[in-house]
LOPA-146473 format. One record per residue: x, y, z of N, C-alpha, C in turn; residue number from 1. Coordinates in pm, whole numbers, plus 50000, padded with zeros to 5 digits. Atoms other than C-alpha are relative to their C-alpha. Last residue first. Layout:
% residues N
     nu     nv     nw    cau    cav    caw     cu     cv     cw  vokol
      X      Y      Z      X      Y      Z      X      Y      Z    NUM
...
END
This chain:
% residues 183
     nu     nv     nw    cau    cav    caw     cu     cv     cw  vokol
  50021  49826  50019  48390  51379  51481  49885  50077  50011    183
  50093  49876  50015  48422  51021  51516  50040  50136  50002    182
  49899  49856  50007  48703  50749  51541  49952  50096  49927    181
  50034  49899  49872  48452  50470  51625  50064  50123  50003    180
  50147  49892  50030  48510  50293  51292  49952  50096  50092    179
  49904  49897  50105  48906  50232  51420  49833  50035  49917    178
  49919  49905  49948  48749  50049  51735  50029  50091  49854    177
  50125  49915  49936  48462  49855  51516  50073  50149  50086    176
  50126  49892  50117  48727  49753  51286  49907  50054  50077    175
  49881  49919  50056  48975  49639  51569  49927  50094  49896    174
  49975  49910  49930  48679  49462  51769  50092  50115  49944    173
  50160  49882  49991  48578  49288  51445  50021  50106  50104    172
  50017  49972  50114  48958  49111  51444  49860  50160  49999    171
  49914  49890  49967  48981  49036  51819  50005  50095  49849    170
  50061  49855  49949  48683  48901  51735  50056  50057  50000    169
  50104  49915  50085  48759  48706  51440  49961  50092  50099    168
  49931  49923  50135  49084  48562  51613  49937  50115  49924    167
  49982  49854  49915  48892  48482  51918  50067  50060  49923    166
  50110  49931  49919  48669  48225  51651  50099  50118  50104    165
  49934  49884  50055  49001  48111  51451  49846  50071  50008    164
  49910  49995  50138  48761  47748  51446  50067  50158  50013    163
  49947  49912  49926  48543  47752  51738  50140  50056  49925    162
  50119  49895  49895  48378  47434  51621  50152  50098  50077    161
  50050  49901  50017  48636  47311  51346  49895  50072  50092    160
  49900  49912  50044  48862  47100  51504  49930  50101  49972    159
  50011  49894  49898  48587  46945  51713  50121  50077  49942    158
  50085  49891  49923  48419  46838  51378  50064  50063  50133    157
  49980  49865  50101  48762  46721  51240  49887  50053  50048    156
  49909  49980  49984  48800  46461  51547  50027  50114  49908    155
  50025  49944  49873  48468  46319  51537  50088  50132  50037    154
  50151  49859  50030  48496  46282  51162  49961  50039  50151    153
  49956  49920  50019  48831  46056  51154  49936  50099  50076    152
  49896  49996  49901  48726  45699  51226  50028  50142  50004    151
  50095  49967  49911  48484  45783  50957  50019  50012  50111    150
  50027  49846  49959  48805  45777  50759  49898  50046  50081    149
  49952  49925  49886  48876  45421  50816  49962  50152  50014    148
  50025  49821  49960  48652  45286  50589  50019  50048  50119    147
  49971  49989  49867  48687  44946  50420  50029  50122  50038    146
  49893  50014  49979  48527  44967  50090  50044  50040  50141    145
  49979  50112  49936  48165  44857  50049  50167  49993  50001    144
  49903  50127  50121  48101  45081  49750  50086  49941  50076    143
  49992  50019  50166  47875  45283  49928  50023  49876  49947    142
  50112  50102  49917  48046  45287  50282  49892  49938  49890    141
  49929  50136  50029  48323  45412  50056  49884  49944  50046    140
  49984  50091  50108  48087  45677  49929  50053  49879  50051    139
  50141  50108  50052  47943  45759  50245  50055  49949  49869    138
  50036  50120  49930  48271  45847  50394  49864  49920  49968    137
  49925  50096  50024  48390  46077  50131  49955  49836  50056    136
  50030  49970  50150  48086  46328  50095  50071  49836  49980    135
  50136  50062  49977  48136  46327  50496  49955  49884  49893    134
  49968  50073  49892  48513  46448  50448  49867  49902  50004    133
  49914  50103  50117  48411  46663  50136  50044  49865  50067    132
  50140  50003  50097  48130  46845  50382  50089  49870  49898    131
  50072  50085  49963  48417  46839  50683  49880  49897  49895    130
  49931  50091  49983  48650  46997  50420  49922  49913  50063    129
  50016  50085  50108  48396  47254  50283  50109  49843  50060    128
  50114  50068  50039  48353  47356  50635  50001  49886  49886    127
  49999  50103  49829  48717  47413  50730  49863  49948  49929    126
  49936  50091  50017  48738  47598  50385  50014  49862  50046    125
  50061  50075  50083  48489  47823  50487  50005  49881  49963    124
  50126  50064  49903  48632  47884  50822  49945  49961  49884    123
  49953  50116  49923  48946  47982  50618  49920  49902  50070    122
  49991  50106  50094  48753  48182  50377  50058  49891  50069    121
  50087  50074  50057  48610  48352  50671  50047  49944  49904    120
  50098  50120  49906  48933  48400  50837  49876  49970  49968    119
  49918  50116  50014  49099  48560  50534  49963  49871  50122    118
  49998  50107  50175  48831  48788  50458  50070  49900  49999    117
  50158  50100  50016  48858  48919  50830  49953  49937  49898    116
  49997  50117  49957  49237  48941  50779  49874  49961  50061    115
  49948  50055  50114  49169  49221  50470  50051  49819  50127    114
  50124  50055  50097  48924  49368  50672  50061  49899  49925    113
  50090  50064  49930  49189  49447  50960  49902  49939  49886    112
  49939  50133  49951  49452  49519  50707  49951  49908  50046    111
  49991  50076  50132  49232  49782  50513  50068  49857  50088    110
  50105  50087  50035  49139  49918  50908  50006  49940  49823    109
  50008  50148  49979  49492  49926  50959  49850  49989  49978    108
  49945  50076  50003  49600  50164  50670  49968  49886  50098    107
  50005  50019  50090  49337  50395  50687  50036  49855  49942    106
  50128  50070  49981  49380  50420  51063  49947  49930  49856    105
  50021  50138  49882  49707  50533  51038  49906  49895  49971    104
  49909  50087  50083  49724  50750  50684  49959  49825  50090    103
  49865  49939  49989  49427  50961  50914  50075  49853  49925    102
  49861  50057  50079  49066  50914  50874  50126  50030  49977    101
  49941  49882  50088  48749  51079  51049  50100  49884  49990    100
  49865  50051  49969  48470  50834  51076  50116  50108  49947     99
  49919  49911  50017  48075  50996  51092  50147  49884  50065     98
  49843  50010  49974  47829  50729  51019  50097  50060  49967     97
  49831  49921  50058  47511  50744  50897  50067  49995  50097     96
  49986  50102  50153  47101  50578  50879  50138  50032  49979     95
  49864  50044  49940  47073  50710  51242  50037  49939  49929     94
  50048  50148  49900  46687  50790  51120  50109  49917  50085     93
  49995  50171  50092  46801  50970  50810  49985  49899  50100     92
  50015  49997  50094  46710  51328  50918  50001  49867  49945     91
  50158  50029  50007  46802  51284  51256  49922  50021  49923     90
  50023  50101  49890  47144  51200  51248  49826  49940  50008     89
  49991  50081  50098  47196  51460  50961  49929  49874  50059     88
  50088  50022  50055  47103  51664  51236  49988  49932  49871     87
  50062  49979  49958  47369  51589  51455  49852  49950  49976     86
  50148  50066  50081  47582  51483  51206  49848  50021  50083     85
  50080  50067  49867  47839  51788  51340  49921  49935  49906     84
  50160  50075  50073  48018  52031  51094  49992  49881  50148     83
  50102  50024  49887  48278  52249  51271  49863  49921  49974     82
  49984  50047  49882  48621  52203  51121  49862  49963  50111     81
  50078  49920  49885  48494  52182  50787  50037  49925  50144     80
  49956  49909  49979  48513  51962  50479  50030  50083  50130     79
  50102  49884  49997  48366  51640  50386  50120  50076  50065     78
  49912  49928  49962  48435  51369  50182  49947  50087  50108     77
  49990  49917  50044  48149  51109  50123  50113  50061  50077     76
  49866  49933  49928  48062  50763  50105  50043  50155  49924     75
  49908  49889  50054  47714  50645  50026  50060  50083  50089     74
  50044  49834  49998  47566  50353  50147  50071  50074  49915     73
  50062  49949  50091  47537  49994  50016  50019  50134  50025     72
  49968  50083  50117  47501  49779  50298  49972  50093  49889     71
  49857  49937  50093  47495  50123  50570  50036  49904  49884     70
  50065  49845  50000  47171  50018  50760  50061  50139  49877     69
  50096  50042  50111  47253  49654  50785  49990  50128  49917     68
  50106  49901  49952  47560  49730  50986  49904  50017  49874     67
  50137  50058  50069  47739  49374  50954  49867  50098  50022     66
  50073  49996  49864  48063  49454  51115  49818  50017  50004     65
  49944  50076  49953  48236  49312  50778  49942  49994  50155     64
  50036  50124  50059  48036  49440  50559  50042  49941  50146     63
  50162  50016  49996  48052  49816  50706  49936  49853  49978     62
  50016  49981  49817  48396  49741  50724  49893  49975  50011     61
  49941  50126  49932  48445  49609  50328  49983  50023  50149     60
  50121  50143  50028  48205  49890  50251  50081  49905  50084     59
  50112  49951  49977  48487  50167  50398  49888  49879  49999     58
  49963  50033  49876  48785  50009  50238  49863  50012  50123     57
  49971  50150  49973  48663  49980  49915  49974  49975  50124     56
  50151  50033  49956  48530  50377  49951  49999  49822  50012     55
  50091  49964  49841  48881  50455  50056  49842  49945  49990     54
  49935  50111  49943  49058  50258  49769  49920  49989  50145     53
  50040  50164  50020  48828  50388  49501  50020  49932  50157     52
  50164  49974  49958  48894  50783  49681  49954  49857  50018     51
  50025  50053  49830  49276  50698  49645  49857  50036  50076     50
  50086  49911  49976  49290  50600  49261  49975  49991  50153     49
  49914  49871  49913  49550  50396  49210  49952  50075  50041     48
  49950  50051  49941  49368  50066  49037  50066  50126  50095     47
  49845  49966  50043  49112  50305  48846  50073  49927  50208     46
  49936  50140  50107  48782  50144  48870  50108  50017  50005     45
  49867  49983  50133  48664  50499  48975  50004  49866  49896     44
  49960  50139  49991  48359  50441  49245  50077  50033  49863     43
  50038  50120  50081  48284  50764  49380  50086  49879  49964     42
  49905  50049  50020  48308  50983  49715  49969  49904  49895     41
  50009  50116  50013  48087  51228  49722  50124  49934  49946     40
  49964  50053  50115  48201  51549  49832  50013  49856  49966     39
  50062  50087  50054  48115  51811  50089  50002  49912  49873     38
  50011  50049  50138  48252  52121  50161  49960  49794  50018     37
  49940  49888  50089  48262  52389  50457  49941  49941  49883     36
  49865  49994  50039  48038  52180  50665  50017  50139  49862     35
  49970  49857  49968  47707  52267  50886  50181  50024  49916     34
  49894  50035  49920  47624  51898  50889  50055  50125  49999     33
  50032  50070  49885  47260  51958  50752  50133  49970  50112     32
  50015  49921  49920  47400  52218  50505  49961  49964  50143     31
  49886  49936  49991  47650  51989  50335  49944  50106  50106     30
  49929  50130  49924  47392  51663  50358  50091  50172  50055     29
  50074  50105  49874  47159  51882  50197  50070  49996  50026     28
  49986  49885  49891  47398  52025  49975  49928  50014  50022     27
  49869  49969  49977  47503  51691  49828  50024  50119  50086     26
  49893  49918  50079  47177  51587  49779  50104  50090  50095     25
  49971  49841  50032  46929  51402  49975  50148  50062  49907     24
  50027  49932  50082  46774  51070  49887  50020  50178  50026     23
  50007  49885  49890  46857  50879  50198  49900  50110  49891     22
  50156  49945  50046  46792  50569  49960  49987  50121  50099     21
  50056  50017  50169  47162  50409  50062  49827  50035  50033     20
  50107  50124  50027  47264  50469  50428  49936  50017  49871     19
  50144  49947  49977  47510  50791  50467  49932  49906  49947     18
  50032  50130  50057  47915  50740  50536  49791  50008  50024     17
  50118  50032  49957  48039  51045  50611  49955  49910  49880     16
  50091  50042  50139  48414  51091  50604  49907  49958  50092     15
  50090  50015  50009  48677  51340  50754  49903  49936  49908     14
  50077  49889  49923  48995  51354  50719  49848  49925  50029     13
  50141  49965  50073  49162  51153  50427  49933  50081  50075     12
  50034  49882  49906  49535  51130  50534  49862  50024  49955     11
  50127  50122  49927  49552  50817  50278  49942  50083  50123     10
  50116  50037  50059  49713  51088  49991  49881  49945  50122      9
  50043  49878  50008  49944  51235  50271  49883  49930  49935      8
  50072  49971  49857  50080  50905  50383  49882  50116  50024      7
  49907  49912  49868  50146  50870  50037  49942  49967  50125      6
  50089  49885  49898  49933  50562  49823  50148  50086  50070      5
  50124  49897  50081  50068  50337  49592  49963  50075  50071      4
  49983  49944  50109  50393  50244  49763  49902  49998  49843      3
  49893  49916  49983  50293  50191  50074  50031  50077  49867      2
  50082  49881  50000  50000  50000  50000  50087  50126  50000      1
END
């Protein structure tokens, strides 16, 4: 990340994150929070682009700490030492989320998301293995071939219950801490 992004570029400041179908406009949102400026954040495509990377980063949290409210929202810049969601707050029903953003935080909540993706595919994996494991033991039983692996299946279910479970919290706790860094 280092070397696509500055420290300066990922320095982002202030962002409001506003629940999909809010339906207000840009200045709405700009006069409701009392900011200087205001500025949706869009979806580029472009691999370098450091808005893309922030609104990536952003969903992937929101995904990841499963705030129904925000699947989908819209991410925005914003301006202004003295804006407040106050009334944004109560305009959209608590449909938003004020996070301000510094190189820091930028950088570990991408890390943090990026090893909650890696413990659900891992827990996935775990699954599909028991499922292929199972898959296995009825065939031989099947086709009447001697079948030690069933021998096995006690012994991979307690592997997987609890599976890189304090891992994922300590995980979610880290994204929920570095989403809490309000304004």
């Amino acid at each position: 990340m280092n070397d696509i992004f500055t420290d300066e570029q990922l320095s982002i400041g202030k962002v409001l994150v506003v629940g999909s179908g809010h339906n207000l406009k840009v200045s709405q949102i700009k006069q409701l929070i009392r900011a200087n400026k205001v500025r949706k954040i869009k979806w580029s495509g472009i691999y370098n682009d450091v808005d893309t990377f922030v609104l990536s980063v952003m969903h992937k949290a929101i995904s990841a700490l499963d705030i129904d409210d925000l699947i989908g929202a819209d991410v925005y810049r914003v301006d202004g030492d003295d804006a407040v969601t106050t009334m944004l707050v109560i305009k959209t029903g608590g449909k938003c989320k004020a996070v301000n953003l510094d190189a820091k935080n930028v950088k570990n909540l991408h890390n943090a998301c990026l090893t909650k993706q890696d413990i659900d595919r891992a827990k996935r994996h775990m699954v599909n293995a028991i499922e292929s494991h199972n898959e296995l033991s009825i065939t031989l039983t099947k086709q009447k071939i001697k079948n030690g692996v069933t021998k096995k299946t006690n012994a991979l279910n307690k592997v997987i219950q609890g599976y890189a479970d304090a891992e994922l919290a300590i995980t979610l706790e880290k994204i929920k801490g570095l989403m809490s860094s309000t304004w």
